[in-house]
C-alpha positions in Angstrom: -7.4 39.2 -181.9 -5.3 36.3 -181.5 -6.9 33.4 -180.3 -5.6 31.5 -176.9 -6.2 27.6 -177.3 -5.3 25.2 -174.4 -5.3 21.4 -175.6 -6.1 20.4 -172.0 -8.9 18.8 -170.6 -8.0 19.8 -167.3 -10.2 22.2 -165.3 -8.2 23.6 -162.9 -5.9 25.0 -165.8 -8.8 26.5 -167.9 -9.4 28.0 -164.1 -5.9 29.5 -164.0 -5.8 31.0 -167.2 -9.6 32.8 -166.9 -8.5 33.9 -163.3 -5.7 35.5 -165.0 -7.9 36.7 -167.3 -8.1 34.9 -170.4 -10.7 33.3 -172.1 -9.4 29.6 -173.5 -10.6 27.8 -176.5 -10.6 24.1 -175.0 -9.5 22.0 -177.2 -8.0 18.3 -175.9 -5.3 16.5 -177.0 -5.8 13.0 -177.9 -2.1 12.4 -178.3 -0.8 9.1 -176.6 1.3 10.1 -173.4 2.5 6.3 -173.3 3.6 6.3 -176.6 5.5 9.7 -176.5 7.5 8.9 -173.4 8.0 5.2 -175.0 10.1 7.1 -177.5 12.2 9.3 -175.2 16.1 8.4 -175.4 16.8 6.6 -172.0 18.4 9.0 -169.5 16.1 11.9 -170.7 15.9 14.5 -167.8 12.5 14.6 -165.9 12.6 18.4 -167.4 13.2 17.0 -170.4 10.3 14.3 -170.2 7.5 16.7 -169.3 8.3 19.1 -171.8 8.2 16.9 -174.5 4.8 15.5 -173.3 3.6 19.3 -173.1 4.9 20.2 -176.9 3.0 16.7 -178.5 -0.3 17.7 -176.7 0.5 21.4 -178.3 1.7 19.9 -181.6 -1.6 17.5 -181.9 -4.3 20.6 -181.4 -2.3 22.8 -183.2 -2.0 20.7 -186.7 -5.8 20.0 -186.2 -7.1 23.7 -185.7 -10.1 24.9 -188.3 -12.1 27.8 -188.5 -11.2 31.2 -187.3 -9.9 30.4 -184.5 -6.4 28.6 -187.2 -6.1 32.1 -188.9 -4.3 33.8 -185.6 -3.6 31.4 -182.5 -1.4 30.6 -179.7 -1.9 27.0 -178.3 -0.3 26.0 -174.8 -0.1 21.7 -174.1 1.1 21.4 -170.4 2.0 18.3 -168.6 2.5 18.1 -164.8 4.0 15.0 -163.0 5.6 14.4 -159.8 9.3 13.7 -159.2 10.1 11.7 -156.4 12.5 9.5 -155.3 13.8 9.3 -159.0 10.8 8.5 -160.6 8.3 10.2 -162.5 4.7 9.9 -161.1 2.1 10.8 -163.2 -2.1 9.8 -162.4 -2.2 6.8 -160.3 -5.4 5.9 -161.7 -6.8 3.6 -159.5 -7.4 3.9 -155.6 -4.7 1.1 -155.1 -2.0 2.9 -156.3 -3.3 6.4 -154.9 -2.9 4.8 -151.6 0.7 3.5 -152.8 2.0 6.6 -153.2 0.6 8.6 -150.6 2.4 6.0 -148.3 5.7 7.4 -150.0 4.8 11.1 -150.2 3.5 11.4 -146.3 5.4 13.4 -144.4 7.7 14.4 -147.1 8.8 16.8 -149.8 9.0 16.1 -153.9 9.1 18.4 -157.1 6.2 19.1 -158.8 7.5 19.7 -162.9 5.1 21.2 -165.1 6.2 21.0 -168.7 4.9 24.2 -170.8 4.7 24.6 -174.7 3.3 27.1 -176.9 2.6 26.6 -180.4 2.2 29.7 -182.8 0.0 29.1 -185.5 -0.7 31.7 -188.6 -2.8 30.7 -191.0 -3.7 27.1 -190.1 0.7 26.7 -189.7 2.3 26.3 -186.8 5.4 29.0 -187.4 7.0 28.7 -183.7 7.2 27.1 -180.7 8.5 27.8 -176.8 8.8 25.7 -174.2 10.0 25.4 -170.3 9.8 23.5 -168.0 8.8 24.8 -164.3 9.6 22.7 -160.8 7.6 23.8 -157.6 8.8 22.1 -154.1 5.7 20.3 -152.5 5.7 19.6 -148.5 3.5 17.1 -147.9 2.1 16.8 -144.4 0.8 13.2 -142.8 -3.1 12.6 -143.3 -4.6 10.5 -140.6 -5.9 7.0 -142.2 -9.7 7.9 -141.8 -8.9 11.0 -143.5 -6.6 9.3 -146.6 -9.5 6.5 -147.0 -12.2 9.5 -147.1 -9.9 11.2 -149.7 -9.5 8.1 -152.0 -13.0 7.7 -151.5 -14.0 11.2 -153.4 -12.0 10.3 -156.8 -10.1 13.6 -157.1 -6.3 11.7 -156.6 -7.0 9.4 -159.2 -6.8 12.2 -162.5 -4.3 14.2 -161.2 -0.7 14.2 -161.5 1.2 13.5 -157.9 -2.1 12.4 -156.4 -3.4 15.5 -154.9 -4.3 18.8 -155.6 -3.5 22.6 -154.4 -6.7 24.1 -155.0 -9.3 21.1 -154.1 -9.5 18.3 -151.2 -5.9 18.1 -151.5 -4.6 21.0 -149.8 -5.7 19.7 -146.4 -2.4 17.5 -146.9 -0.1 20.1 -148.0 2.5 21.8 -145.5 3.5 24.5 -147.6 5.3 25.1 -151.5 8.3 26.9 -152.4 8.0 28.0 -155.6 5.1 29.3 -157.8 1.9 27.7 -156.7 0.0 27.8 -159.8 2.3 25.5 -161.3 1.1 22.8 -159.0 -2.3 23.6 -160.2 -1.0 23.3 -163.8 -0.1 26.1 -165.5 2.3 28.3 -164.3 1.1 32.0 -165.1 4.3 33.8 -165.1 6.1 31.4 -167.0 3.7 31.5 -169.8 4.2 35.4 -170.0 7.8 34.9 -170.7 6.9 32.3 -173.2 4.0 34.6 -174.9 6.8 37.3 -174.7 9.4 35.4 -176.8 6.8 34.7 -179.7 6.2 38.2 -179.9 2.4 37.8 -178.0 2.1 40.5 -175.5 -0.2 38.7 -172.6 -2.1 41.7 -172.2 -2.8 41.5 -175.5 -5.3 38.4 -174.5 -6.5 39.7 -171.8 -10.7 39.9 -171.9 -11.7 43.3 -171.3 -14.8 44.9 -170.4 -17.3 42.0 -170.5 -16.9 38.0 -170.9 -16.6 36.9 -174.4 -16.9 33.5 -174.6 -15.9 32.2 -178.1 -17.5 28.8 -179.2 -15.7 25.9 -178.2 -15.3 23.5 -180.5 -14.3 20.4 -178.2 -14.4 20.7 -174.2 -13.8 17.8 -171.5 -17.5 17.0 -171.5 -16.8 15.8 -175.5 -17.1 11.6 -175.2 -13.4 10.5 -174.9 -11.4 9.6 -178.4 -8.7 6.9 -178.4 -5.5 8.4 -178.2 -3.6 8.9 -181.0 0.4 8.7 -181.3 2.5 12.1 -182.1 2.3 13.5 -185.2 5.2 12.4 -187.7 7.1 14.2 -190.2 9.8 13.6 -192.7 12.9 15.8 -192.4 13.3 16.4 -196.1 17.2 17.3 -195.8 18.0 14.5 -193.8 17.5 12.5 -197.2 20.7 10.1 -198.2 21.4 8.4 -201.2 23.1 5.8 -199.6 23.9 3.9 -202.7 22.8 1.1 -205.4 22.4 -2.4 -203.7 22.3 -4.4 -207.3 23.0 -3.5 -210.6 24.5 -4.6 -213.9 27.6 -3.4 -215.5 26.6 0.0 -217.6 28.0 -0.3 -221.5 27.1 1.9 -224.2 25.8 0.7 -227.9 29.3 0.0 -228.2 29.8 -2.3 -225.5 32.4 0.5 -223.7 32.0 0.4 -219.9 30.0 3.8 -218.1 31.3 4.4 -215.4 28.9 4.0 -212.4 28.5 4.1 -208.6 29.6 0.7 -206.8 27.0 -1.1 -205.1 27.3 -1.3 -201.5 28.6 -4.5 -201.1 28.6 -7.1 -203.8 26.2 -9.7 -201.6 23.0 -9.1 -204.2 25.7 -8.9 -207.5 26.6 -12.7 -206.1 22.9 -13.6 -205.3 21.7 -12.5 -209.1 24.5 -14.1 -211.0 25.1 -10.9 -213.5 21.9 -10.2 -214.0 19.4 -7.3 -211.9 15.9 -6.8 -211.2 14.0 -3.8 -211.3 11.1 -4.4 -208.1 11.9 -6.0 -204.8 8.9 -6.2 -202.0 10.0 -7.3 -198.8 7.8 -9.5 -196.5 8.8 -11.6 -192.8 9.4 -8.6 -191.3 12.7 -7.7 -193.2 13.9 -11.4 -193.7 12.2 -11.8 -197.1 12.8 -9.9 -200.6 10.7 -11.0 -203.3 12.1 -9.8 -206.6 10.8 -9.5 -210.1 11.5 -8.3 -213.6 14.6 -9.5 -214.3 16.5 -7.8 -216.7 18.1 -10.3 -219.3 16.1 -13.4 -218.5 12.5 -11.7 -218.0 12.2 -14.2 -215.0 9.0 -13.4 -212.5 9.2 -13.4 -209.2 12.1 -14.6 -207.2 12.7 -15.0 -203.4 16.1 -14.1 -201.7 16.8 -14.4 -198.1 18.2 -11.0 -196.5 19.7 -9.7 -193.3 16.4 -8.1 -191.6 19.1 -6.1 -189.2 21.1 -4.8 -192.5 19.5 -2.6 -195.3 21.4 -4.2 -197.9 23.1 -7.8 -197.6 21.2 -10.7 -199.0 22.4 -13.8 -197.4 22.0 -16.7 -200.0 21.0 -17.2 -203.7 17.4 -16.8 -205.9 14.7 -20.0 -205.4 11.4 -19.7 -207.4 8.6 -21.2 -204.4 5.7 -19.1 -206.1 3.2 -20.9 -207.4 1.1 -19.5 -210.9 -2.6 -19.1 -210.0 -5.0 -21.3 -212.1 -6.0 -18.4 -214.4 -2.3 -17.4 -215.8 -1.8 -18.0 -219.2 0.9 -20.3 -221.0 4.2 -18.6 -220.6 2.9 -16.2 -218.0 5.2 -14.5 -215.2 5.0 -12.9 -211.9 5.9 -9.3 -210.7 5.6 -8.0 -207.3 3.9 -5.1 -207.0 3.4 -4.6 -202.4 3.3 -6.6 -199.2 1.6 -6.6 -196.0 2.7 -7.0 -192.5 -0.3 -7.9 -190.6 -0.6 -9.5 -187.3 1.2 -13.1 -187.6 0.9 -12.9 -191.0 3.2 -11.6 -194.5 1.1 -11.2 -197.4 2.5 -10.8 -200.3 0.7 -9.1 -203.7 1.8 -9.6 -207.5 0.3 -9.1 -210.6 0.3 -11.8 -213.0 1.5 -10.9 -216.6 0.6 -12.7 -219.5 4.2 -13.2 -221.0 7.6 -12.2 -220.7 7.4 -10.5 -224.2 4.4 -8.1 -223.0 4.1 -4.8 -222.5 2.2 -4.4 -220.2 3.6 -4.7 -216.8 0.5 -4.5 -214.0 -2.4 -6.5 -213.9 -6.0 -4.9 -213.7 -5.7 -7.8 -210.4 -4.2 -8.5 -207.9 -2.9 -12.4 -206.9 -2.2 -12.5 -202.9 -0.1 -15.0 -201.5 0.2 -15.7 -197.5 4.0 -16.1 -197.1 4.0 -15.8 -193.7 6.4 -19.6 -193.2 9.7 -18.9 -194.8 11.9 -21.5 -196.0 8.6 -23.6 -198.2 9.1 -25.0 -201.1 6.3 -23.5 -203.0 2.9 -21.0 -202.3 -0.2 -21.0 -203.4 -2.4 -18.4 -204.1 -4.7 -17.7 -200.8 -6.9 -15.2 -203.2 -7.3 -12.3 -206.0 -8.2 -8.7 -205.0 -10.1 -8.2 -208.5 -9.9 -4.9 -209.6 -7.1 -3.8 -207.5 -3.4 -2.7 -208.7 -0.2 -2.5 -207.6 -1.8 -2.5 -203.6 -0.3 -2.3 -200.6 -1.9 -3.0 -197.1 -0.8 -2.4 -193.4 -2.5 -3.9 -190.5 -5.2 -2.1 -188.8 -7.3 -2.9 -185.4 -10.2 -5.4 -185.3 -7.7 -7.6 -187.7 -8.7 -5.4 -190.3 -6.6 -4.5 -193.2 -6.0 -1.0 -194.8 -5.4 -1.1 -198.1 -3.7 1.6 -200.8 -4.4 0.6 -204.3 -5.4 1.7 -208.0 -8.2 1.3 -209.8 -7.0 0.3 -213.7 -3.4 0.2 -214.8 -2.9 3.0 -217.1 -0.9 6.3 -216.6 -3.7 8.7 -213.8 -5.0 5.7 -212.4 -6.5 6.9 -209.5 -5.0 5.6 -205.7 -7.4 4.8 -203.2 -7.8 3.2 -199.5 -9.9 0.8 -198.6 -10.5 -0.7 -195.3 -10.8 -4.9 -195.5 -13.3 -6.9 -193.4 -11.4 -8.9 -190.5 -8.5 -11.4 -191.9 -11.0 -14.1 -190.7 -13.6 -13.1 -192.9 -13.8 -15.1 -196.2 -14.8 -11.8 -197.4 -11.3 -10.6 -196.3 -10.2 -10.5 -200.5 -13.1 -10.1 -201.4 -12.9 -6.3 -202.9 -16.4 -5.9 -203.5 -17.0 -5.9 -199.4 -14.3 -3.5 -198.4 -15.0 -0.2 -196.9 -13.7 2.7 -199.3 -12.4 5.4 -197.3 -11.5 7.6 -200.2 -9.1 9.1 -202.9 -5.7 9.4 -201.6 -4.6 13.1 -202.2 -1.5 12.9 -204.0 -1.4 9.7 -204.4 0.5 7.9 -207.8 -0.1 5.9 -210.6 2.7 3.1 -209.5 3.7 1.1 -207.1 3.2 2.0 -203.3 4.2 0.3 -200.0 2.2 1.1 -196.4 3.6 0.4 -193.4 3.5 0.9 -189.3 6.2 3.2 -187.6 7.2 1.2 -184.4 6.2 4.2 -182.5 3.0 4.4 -183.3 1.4 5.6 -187.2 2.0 4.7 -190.5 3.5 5.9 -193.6 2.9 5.5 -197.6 5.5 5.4 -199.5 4.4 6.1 -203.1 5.7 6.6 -206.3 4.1 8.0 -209.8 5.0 7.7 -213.3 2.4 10.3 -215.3 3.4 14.1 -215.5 5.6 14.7 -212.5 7.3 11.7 -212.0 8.9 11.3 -208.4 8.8 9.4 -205.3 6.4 10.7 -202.3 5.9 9.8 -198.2 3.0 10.5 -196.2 2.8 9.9 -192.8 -0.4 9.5 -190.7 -1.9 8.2 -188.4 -5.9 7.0 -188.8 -7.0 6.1 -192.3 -8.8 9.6 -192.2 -5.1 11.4 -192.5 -3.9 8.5 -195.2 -6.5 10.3 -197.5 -6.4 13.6 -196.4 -3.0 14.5 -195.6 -0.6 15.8 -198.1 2.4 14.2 -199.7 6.0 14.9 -199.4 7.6 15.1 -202.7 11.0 13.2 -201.6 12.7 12.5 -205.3 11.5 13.7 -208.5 12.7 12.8 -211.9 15.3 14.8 -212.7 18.8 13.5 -214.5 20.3 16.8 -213.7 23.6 17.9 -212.1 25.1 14.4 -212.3 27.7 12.7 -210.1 31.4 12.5 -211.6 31.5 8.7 -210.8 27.8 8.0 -212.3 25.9 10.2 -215.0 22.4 8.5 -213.9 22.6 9.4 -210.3 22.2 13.3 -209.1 24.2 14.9 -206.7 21.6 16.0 -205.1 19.5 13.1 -203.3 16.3 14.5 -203.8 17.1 14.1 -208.0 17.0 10.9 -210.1 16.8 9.6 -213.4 13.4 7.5 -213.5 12.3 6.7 -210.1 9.9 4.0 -209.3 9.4 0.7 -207.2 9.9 2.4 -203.7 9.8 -0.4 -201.1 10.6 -0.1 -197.3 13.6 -2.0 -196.2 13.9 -1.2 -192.6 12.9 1.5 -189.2 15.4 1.9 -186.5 14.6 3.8 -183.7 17.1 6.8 -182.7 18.5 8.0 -179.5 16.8 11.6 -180.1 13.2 9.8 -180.5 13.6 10.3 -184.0 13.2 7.4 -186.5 15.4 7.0 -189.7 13.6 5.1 -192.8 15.4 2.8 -195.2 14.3 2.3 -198.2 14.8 1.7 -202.1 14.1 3.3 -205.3 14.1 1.6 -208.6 15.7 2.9 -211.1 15.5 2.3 -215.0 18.1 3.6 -217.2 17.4 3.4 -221.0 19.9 5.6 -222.7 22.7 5.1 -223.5 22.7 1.9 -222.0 19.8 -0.5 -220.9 19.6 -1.5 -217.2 18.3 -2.4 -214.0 18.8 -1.5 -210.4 17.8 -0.4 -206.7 19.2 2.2 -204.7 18.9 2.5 -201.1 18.0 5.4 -199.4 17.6 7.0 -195.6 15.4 9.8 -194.1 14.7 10.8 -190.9 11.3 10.9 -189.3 10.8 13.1 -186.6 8.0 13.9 -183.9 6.0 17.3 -185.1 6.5 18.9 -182.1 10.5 18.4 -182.4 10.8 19.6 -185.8 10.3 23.7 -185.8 
């Protein structure tokens, strides 16, 4: 029998729906309602708004369900709010602002919009979803002020969208409805069997029969309250563009004749390296600064070059060297940057130290840190080493903790882990021995990564491996939990076939490239749709017929789960 999940915590819903004779798994959503409607394009219909809200609270209980009940489900999120005078009104929260509005509502009439969502799931998947949104006119009549004061006094305004209730201590103050009055309550029943209709879910089909099965619930609105979380996140594989290379060399075969290649998108790097290219670039300062490394016919280590935070791909002055060698490095010993981290008021930056420009071997088994967080000095100092740690990334985390991605070793398999750092303030902060392992990152690669916060809320990994199946990956999550847990999205994988006419080392297909590596995020702009498109580039290193350098940059679109089937 398929299952019926509300992610509510709402009583009067899980009312409704056993009234109407179904028996609801309570599950609650933990999604953030802030963050969601933060995201909605300005100008979104109050429909609009509440049906969104309802589809994230389905989307977040529906990616989460376990057990039985994830083999054969049907999971309804709901969101009720008030609409009057043009705004929005969701749970005043406080008595203060229960009082507010009931001085606006007395006496009058407002729509009462419940947004609905149902969320299929087969086999652990969501497959489908359905949503509406239902509006009920509410008449309000005009309680006396003993009897408002005695109403505030109970708490039952405070948790409940509008301020008052149908079916409680509320209904003294009601005149009348038009419209279906179990959407006030919540959950309008005849609406949700249209929407169980249209996923092929007959509502009889749920309904309890003969005696009162109650199926465990896993979670309920007793459970101790969980800090919300932000929507689910996923990549929209085909919205992948190869937008183009940003720096590169001239391609020549053994012979010295040209290859002919893709122009880079604008020649503001080409002027900024002076004919020659690097192969790794790690931005810090929020977008301003691009440390680069590896360069191609001098061997240089790292160098710094301003860019345009607000462009993906012009830098905006020449190379300067500020970085200072830490007091272990060996004679003749270079620089390359391997990740960065944006924490709060600070930019780390994290490099390995290679013993010369003639070796091999381009990782170190640690990690040098610099704070870089004042552009424009004229040199850094190492703040620390994370020993044991390669090619790492970091993102900030609350409690001024630091999560960390990172390899143990340097060779080919090298397995990725997170760690969670003790407080920036802590002079254990580096210190690797201290930091709280969270786990082994599943799918995670043997080269370089970069973490990073969405501006919505979450995080992402971009990752890249260079053993077996070579390619570039994203994950995005949202607790340190899912960074380990969740799987990766496969975005580019080493493949050199069906090449461009203008450029025999690029595919036509975006999701194809001749020797990935070195992904590093460039930029997140918000969209109109609450979608988010991701910048980023790819390095690429071509070895035959010709020997070169360069970085490609690449979009892909981020959407909300609950947007994306």
């Amino acid at each position: 029998m398929t299952a019926f999940v509300l992610a509510s915590a709402s009583p009067a819903r899980e009312r409704i729906l056993e009234q109407a004779g179904l028996n609801p798994v309570v599950i609650v959503s933990h999604v953030d309602e802030h963050l969601v409607m933060a995201t909605q394009p300005s100008g979104t219909a109050p429909t609009r708004a509440v049906e969104v809200l309802a589809c994230a609270k389905a989307f977040d209980v529906a990616t989460a369900l376990a057990g039985e009940v994830a083999a054969d489900a049907v999971v309804l999120g709901c969101d009720s709010m008030l609409f009057l005078d043009g705004t929005l009104q969701g749970k005043p929260g406080t008595v203060e602002e229960a009082r507010r509005r009931w001085g606006l509502m007395s006496g009058r009439s407002a729509e009462l919009l419940t947004g609905h969502c149902l969320v299929r799931v087969v086999d652990g998947k969501p497959v489908a979803r359905v949503s509406e949104t239902r509006s009920t006119t509410v008449h309000f009549g005009t309680p006396s002020a003993e009897d408002l004061e005695a109403y505030l006094v109970t708490g039952e305004p405070l948790q409940v969208a509008g301020a008052f209730t149908l079916d409680g201590l509320g209904s003294w103050f009601v005149e009348g409805i038009d419209g279906d009055p179990s959407n006030v309550i919540g959950v309008s029943v005849p609406l949700l069997g249209r929407l169980l209709d249209k996923l092929g879910v007959p509502a009889s089909s749920l309904w309890v029969r003969h005696e009162k099965h109650a199926p465990p619930k896993p979670f309920h609105p007793d459970t101790p309250s969980v800090a919300p979380l932000p929507p689910r996140m996923v990549p929209m594989f085909d919205s992948l563009v190869m937008i183009g290379p940003t720096q590169q060399q001239e391609f020549k075969d053994t012979h010295g004749n040209p290859i002919p290649h893709m122009p880079s998108v604008n020649t503001s790097f080409q002027n900024a390296c002076r004919d020659d290219s690097f192969d790794l670039g790690v931005h810090t300062n929020r977008g301003a600064c691009l440390w680069t490394g590896d360069y191609l016919n001098t061997g240089d280590g790292i160098q710094l070059i301003a860019v345009d935070p607000a462009s993906p791909s012009v830098a905006l002055g020449g190379r300067s060297k500020p970085l200072v060698l830490p007091a272990y490095a060996q004679d003749g010993a270079r620089l390359l940057p391997t990740g960065s981290a944006e924490l709060a008021h600070r930019s780390l930056l994290f490099a390995s130290c290679i013993p010369s420009p003639g070796c091999s071997t381009f990782v170190s088994a640690d990690t040098t840190v610099y704070d870089v967080s004042e552009p424009g000095k004229s040199s850094y100092r190492p703040m620390g080493v994370m020993v044991g740690i390669s090619q790492p990334s970091g993102v900030s985390m609350p409690g001024r903790r630091m999560l960390v991605a990172g390899n143990i070793g340097t060779g080919p398999w090298a397995p990725r882990i997170a760690w969670l750092t003790p407080p920036i303030d802590d002079p254990a902060f580096l210190d690797s021995s201290s930091w709280e392992k969270v786990g082994q990152i599943t799918g995670g690669g043997d080269r370089e990564n970069q973490l990073f916060a969405l501006p919505a809320g979450g995080f992402g990994l971009l990752d890249s491996n260079g053993s077996g199946d070579a390619h570039i990956g994203l994950k995005l999550f949202r607790t340190p939990q899912e960074l380990v847990s969740e799987p990766m999205t496969v975005l580019i994988r080493n493949d050199p076939s069906d090449p461009r006419p203008d450029d025999p080392f690029i595919s036509r297909d975006p999701h194809k490239l001749l020797q990935p590596y070195g992904p590093q995020v460039v930029s997140i702009t918000m969209n109109a749709d609450g979608t988010q498109t991701l910048y980023f580039l790819v390095s690429q290193w071509v070895t035959d017929p010709t020997r070169a350098y360069r970085t490609i940059l690449y979009s892909v679109v981020l959407a909300p789960q609950y947007l994306s089937i």
